[in-house]
PQR file of N, CA, C, O and H, with PARSE charges and radii, in Angstrom:
ATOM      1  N   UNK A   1     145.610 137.907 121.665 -0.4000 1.5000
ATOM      2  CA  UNK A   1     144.598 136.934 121.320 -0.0000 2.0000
ATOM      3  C   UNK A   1     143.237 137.625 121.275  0.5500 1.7000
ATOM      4  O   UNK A   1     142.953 138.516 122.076 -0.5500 1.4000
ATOM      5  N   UNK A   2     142.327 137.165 120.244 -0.4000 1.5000
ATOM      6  CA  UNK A   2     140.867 138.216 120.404 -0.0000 2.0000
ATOM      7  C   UNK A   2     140.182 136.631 120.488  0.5500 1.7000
ATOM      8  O   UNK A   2     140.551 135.457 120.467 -0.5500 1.4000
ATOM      9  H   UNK A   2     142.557 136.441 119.593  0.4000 1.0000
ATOM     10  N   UNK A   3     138.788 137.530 120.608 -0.4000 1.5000
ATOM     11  CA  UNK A   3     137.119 136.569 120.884 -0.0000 2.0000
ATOM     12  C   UNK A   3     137.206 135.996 119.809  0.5500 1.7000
ATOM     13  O   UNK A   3     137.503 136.491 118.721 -0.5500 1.4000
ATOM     14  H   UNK A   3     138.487 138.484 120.625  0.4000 1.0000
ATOM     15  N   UNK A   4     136.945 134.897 120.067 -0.4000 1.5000
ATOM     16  CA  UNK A   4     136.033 133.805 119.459 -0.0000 2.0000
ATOM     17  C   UNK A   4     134.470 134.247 119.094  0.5500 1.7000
ATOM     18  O   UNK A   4     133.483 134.598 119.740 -0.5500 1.4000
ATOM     19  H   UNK A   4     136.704 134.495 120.950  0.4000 1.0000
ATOM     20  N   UNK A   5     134.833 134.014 117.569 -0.4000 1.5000
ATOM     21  CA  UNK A   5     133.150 134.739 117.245 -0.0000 2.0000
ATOM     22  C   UNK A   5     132.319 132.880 116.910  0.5500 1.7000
ATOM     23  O   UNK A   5     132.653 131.824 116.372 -0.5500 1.4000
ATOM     24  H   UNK A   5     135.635 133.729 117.044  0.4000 1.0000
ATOM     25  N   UNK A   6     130.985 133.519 117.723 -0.4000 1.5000
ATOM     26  CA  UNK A   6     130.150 132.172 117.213 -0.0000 2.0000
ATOM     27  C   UNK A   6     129.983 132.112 115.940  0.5500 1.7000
ATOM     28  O   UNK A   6     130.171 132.963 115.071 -0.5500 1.4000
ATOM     29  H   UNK A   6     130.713 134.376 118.159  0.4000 1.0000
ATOM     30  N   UNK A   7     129.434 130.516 115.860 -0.4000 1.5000
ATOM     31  CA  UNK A   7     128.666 130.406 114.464 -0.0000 2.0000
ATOM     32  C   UNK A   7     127.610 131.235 114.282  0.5500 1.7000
ATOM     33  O   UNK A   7     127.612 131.493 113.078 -0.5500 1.4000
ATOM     34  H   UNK A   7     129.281 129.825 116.566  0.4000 1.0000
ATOM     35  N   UNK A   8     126.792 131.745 114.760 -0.4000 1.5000
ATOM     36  CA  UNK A   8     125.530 132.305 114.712 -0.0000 2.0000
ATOM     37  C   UNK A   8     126.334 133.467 113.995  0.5500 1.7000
ATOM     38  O   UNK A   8     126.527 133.115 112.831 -0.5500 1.4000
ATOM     39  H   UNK A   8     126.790 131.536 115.737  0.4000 1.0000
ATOM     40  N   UNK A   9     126.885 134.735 114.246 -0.4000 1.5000
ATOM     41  CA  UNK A   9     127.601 136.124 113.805 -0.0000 2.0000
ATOM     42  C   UNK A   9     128.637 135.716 112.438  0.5500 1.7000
ATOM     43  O   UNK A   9     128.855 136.420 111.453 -0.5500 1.4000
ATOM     44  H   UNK A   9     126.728 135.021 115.191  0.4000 1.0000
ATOM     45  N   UNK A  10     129.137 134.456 112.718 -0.4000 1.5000
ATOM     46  CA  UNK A  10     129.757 134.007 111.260 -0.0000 2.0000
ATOM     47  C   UNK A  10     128.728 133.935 110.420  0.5500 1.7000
ATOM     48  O   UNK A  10     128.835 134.613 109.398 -0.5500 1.4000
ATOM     49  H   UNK A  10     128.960 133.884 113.519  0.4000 1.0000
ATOM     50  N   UNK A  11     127.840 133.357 110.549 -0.4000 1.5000
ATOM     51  CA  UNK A  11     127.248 133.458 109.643 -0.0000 2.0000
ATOM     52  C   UNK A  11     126.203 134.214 109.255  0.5500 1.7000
ATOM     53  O   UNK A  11     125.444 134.027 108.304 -0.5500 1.4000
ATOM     54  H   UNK A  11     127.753 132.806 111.379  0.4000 1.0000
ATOM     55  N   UNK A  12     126.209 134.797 109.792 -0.4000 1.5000
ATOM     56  CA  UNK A  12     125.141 135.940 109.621 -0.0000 2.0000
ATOM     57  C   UNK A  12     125.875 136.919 108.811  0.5500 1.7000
ATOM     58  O   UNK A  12     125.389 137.217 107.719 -0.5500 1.4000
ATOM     59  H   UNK A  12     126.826 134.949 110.564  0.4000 1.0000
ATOM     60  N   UNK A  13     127.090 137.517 109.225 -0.4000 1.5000
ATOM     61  CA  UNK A  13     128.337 138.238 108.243 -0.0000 2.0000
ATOM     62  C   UNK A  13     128.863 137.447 106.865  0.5500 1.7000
ATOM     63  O   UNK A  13     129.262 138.106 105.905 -0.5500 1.4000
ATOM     64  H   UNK A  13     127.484 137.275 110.112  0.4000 1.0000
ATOM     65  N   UNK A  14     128.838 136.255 106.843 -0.4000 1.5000
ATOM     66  CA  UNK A  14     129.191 135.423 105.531 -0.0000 2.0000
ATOM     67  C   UNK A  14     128.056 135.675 104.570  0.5500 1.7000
ATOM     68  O   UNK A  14     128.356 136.167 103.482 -0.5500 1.4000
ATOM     69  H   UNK A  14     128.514 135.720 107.623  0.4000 1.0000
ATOM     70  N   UNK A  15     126.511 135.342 104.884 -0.4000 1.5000
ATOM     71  CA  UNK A  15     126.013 135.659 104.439 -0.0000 2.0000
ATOM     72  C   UNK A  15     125.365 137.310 104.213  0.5500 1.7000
ATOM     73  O   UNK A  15     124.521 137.371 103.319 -0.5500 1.4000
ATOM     74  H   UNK A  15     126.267 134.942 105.768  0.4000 1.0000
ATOM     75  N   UNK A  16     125.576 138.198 104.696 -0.4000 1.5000
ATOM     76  CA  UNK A  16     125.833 139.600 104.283 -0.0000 2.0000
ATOM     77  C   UNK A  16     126.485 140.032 103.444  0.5500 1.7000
ATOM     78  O   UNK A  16     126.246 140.981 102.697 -0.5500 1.4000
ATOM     79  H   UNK A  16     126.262 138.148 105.422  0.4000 1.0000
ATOM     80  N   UNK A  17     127.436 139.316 103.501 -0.4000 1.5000
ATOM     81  CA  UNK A  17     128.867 139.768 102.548 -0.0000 2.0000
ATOM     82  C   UNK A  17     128.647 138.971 101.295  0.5500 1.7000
ATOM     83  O   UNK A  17     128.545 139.587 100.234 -0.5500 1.4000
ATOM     84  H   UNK A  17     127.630 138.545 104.107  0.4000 1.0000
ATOM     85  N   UNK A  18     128.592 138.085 101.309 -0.4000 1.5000
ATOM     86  CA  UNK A  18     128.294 136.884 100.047 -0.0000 2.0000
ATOM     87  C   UNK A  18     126.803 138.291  99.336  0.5500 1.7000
ATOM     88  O   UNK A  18     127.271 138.888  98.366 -0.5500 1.4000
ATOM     89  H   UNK A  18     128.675 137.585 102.171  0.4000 1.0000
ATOM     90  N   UNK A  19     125.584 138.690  99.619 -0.4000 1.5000
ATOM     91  CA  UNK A  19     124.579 138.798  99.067 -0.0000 2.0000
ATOM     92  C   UNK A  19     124.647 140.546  98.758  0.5500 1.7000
ATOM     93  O   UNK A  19     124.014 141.136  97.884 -0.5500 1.4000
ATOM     94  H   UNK A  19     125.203 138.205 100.407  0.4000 1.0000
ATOM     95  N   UNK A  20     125.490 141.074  99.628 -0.4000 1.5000
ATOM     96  CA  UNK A  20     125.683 142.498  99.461 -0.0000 2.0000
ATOM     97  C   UNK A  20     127.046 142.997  99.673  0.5500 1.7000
ATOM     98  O   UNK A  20     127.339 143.833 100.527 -0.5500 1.4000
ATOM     99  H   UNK A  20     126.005 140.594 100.338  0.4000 1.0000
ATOM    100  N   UNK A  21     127.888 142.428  98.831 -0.4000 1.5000
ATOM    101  CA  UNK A  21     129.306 142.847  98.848 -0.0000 2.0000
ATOM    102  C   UNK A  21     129.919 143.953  98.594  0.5500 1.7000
ATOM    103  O   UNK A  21     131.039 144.226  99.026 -0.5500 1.4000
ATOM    104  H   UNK A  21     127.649 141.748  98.137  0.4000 1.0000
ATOM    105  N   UNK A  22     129.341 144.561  97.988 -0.4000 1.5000
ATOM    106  CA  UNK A  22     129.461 145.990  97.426 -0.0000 2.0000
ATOM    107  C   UNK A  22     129.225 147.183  98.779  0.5500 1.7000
ATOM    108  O   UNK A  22     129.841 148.246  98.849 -0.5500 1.4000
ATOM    109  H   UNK A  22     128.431 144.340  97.638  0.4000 1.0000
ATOM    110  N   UNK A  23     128.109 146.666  99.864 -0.4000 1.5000
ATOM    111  CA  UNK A  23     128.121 147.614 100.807 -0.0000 2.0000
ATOM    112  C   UNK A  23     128.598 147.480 101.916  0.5500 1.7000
ATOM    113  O   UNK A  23     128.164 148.146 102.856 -0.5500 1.4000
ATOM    114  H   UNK A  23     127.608 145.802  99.807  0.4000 1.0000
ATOM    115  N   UNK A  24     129.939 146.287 102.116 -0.4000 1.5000
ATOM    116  CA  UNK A  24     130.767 146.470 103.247 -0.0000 2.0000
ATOM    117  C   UNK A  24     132.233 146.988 102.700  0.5500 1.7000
ATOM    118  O   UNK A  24     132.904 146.397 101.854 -0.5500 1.4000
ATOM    119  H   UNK A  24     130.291 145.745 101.353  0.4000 1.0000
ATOM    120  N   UNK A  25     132.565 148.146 103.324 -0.4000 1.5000
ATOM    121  CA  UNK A  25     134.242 148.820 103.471 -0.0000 2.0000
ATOM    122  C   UNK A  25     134.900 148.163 104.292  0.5500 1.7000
ATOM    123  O   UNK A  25     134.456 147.153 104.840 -0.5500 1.4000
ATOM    124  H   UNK A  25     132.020 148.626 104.011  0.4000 1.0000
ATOM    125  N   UNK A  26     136.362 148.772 104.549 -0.4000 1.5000
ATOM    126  CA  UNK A  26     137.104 148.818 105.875 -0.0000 2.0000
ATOM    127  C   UNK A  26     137.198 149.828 106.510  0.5500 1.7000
ATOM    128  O   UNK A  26     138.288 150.178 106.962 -0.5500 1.4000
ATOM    129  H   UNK A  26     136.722 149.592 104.105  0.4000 1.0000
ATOM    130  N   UNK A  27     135.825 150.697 106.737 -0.4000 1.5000
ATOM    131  CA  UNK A  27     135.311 151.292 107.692 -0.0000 2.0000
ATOM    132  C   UNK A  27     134.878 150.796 108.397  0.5500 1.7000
ATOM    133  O   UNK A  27     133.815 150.478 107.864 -0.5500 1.4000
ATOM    134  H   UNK A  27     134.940 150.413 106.370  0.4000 1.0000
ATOM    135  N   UNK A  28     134.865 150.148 110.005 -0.4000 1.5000
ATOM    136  CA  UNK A  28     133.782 150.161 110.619 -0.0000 2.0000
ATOM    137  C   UNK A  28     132.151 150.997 110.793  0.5500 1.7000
ATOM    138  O   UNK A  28     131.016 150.525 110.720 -0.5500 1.4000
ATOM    139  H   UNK A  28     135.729 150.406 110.438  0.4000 1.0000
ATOM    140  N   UNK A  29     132.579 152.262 111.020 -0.4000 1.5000
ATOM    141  CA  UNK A  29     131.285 153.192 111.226 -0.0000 2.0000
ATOM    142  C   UNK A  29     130.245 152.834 110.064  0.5500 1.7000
ATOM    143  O   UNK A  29     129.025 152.790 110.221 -0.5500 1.4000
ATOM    144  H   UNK A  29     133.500 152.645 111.079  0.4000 1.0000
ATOM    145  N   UNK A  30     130.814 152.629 109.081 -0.4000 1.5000
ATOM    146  CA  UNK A  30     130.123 152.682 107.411 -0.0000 2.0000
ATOM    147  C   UNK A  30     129.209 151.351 107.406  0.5500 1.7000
ATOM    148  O   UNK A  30     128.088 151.353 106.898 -0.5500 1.4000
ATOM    149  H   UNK A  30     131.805 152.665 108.954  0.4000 1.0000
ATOM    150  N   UNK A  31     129.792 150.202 108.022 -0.4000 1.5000
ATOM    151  CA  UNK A  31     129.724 148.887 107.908 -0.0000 2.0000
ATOM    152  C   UNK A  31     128.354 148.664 108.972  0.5500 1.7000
ATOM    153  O   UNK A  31     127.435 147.890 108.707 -0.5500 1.4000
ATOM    154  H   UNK A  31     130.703 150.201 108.434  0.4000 1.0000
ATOM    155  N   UNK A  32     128.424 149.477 110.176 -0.4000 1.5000
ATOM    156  CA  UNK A  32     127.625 149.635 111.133 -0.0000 2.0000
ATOM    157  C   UNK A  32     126.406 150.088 110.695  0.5500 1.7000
ATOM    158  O   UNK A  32     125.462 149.337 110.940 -0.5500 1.4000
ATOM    159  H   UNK A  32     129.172 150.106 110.392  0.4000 1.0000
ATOM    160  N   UNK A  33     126.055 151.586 109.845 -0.4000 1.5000
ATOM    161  CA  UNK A  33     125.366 151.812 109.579 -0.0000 2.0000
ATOM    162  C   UNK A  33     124.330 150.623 108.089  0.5500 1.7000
ATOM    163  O   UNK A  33     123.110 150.541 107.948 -0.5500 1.4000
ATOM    164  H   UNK A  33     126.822 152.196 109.646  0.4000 1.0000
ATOM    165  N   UNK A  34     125.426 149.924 107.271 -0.4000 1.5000
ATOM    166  CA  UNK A  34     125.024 149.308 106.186 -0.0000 2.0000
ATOM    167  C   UNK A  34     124.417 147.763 107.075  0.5500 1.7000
ATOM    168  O   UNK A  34     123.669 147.069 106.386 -0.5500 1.4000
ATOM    169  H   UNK A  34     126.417 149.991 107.386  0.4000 1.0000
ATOM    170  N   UNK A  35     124.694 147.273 108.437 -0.4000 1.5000
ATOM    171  CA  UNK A  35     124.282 146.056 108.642 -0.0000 2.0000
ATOM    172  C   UNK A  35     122.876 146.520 109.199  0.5500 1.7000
ATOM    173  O   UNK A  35     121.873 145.864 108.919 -0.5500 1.4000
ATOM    174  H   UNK A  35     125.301 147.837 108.997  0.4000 1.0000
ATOM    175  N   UNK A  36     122.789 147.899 110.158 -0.4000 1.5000
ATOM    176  CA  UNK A  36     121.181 148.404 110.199 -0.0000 2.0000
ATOM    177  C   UNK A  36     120.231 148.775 109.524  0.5500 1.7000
ATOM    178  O   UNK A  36     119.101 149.110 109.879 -0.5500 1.4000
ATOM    179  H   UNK A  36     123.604 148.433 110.386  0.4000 1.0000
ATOM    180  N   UNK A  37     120.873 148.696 108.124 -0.4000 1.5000
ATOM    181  CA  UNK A  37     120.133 148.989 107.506 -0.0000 2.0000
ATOM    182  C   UNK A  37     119.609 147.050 106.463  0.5500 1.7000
ATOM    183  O   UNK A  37     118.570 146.945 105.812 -0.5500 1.4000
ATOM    184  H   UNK A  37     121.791 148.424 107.835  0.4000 1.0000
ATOM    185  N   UNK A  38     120.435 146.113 106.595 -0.4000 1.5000
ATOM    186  CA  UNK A  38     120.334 145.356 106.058 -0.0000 2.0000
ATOM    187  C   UNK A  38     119.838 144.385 106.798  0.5500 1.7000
ATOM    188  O   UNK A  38     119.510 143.456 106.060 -0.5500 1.4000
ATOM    189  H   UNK A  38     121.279 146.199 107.124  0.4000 1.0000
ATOM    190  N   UNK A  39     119.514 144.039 108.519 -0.4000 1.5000
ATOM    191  CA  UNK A  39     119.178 143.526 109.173 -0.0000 2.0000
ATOM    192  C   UNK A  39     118.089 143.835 109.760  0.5500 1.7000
ATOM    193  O   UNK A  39     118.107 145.064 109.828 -0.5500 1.4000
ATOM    194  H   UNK A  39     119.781 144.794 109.118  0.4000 1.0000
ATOM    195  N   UNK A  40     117.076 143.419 110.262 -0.4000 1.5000
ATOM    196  CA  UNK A  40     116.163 144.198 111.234 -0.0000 2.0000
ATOM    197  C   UNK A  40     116.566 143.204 112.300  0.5500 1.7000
ATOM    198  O   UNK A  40     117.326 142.241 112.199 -0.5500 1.4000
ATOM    199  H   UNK A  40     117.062 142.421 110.207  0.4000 1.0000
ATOM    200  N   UNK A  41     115.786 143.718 113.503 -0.4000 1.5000
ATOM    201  CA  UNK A  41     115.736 143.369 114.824 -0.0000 2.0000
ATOM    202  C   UNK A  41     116.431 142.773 115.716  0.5500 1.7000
ATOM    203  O   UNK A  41     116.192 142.114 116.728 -0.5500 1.4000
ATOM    204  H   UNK A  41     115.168 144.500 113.585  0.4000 1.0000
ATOM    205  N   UNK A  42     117.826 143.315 114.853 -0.4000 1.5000
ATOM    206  CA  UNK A  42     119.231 143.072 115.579 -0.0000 2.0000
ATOM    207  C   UNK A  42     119.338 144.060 116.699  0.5500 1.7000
ATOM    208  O   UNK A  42     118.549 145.002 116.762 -0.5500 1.4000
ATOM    209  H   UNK A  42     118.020 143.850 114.031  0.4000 1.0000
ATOM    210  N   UNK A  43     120.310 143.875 117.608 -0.4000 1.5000
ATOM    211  CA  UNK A  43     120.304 144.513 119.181 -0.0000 2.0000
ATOM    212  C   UNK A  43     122.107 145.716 118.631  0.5500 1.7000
ATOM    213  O   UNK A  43     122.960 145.740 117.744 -0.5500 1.4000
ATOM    214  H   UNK A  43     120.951 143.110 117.556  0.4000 1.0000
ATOM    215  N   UNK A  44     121.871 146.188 119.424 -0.4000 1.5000
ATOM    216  CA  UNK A  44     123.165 147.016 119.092 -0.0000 2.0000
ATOM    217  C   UNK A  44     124.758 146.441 119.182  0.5500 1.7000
ATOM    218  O   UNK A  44     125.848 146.575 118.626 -0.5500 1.4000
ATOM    219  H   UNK A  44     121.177 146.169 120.144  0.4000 1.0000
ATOM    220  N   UNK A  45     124.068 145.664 120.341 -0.4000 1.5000
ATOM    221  CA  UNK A  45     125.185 145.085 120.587 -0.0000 2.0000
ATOM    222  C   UNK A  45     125.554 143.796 119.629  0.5500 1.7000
ATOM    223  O   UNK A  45     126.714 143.389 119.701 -0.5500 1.4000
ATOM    224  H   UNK A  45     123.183 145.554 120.793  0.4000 1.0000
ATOM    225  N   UNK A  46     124.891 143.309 118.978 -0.4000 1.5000
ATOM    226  CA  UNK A  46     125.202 142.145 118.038 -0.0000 2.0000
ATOM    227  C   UNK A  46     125.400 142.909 116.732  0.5500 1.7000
ATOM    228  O   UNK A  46     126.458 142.688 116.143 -0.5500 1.4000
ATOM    229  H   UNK A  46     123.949 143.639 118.920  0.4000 1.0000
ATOM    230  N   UNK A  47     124.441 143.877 116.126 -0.4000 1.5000
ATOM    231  CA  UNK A  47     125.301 144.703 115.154 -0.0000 2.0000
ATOM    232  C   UNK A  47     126.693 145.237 115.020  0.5500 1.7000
ATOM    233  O   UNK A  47     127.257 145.361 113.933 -0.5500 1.4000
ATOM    234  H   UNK A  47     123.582 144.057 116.605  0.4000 1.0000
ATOM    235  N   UNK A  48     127.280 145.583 116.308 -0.4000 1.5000
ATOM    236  CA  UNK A  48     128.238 146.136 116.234 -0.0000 2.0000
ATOM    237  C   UNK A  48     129.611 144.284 116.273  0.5500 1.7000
ATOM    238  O   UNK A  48     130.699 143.990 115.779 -0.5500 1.4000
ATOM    239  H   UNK A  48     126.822 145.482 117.191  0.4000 1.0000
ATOM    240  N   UNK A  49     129.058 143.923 116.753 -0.4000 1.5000
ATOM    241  CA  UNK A  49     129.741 142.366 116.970 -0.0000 2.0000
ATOM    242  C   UNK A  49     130.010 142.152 114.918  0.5500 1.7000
ATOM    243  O   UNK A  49     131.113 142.104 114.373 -0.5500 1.4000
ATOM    244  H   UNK A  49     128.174 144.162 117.154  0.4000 1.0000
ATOM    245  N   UNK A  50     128.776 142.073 114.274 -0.4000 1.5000
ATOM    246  CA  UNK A  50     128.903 141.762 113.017 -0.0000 2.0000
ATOM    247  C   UNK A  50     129.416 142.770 112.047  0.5500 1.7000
ATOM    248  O   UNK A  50     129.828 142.410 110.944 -0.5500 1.4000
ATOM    249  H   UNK A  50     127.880 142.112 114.716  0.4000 1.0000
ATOM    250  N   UNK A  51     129.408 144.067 112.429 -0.4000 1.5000
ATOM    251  CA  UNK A  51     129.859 144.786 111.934 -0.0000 2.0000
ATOM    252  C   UNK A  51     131.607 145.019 111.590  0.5500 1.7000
ATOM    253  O   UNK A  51     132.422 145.217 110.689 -0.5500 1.4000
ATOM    254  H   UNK A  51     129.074 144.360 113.324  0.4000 1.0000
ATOM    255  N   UNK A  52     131.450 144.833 112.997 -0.4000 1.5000
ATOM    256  CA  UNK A  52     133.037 144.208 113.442 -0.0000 2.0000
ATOM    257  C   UNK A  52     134.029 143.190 112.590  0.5500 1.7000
ATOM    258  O   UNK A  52     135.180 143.165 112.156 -0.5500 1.4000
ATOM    259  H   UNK A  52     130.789 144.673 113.730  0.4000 1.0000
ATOM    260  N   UNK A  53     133.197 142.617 112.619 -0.4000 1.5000
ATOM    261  CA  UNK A  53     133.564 141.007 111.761 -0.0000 2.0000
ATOM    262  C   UNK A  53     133.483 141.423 110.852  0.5500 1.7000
ATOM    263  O   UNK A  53     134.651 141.606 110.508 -0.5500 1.4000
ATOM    264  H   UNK A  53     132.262 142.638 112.971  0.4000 1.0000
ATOM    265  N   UNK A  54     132.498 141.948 109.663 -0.4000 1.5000
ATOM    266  CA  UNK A  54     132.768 142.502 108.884 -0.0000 2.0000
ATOM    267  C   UNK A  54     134.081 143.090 108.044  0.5500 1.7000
ATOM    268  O   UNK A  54     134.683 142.450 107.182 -0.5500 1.4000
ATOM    269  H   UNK A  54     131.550 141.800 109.943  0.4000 1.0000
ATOM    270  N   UNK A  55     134.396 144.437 108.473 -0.4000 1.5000
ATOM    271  CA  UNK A  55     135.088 145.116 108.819 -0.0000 2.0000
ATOM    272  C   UNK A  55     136.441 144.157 108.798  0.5500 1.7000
ATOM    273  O   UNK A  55     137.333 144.283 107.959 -0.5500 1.4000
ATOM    274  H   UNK A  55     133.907 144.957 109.173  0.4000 1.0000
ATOM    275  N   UNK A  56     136.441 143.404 109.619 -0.4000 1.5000
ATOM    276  CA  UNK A  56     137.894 142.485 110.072 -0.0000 2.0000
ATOM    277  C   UNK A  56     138.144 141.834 108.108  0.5500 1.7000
ATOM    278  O   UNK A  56     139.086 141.980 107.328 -0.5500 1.4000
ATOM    279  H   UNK A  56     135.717 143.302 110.301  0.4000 1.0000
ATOM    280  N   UNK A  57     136.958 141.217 107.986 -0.4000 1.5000
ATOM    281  CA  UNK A  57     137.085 140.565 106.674 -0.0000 2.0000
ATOM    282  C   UNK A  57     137.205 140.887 105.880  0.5500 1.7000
ATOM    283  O   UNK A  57     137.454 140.127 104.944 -0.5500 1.4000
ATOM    284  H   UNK A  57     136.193 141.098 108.619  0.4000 1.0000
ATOM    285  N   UNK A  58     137.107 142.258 105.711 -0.4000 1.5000
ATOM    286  CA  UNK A  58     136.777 143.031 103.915 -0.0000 2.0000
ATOM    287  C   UNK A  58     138.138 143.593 104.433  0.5500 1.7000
ATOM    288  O   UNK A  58     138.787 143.738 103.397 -0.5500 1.4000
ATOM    289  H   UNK A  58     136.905 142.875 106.472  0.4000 1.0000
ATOM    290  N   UNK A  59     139.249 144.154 105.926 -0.4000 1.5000
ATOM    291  CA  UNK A  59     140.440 144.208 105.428 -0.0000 2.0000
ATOM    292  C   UNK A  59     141.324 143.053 104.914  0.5500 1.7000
ATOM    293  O   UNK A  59     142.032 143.018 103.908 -0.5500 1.4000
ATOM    294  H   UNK A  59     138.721 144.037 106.767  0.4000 1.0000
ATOM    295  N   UNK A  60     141.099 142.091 105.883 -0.4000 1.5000
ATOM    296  CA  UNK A  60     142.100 141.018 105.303 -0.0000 2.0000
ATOM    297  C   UNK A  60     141.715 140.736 103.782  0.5500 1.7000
ATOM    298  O   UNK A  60     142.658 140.482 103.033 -0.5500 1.4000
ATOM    299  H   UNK A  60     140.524 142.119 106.701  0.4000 1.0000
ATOM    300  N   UNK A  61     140.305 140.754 103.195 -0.4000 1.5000
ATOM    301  CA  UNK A  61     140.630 140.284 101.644 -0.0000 2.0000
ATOM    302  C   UNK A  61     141.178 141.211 101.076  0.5500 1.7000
ATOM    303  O   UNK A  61     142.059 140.801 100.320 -0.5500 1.4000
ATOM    304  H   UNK A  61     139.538 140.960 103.803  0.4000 1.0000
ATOM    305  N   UNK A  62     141.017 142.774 101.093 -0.4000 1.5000
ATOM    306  CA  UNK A  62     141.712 143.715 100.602 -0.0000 2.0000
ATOM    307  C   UNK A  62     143.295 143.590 100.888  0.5500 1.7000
ATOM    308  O   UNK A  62     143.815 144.154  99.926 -0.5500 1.4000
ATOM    309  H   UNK A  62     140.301 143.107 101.707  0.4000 1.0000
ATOM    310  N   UNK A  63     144.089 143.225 101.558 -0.4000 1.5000
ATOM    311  CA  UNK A  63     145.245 142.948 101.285 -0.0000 2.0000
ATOM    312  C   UNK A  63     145.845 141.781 101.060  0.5500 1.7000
ATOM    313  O   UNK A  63     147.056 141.616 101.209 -0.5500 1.4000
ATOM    314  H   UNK A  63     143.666 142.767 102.339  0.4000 1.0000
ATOM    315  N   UNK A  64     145.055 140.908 100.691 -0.4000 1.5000
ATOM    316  CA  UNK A  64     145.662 139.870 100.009 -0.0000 2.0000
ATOM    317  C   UNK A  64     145.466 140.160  97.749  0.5500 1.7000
ATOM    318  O   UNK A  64     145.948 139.332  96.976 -0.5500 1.4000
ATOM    319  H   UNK A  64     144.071 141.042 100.569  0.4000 1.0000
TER
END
C-alpha cells in the first residue's frame, strides 16, 4: 500500500503536466530537476513528493 498524496501535490503535478508535458520522463532524477526549474519556492521535500508523482504518472500513461 503507498501514501496518499494530497490535493494540494495533485494538483500542482496535474497542472505541470497538463502545461509542460513534454518536460516530464519516467526518470525521476530528470523530473526533479525539470519541477525546480518550473516551480519556485518549493521546499525539497515537496519537490521531490511532486516529482515523484510525476514520475508515477508519465509511467502509467506510457504503458497504457
Amino acid at each position: 500500500m503507498g501514501r496518499i498524496k494530497t490535493s494540494l501535490i495533485k494538483r500542482i503535478t496535474f497542472e505541470l503536466i497538463e502545461k509542460h508535458k513534454n518536460a516530464f520522463t519516467a526518470d525521476f532524477n530528470h523530473n526533479k530537476l525539470a519541477v525546480s526549474k518550473l516551480t519556485t519556492g518549493t521546499s525539497p521535500k515537496l519537490r521531490n513528493i511532486i516529482a515523484g508523482y510525476a514520475t508515477r504518472l508519465t509511467r502509467k500513461g506510457s504503458s497504457q
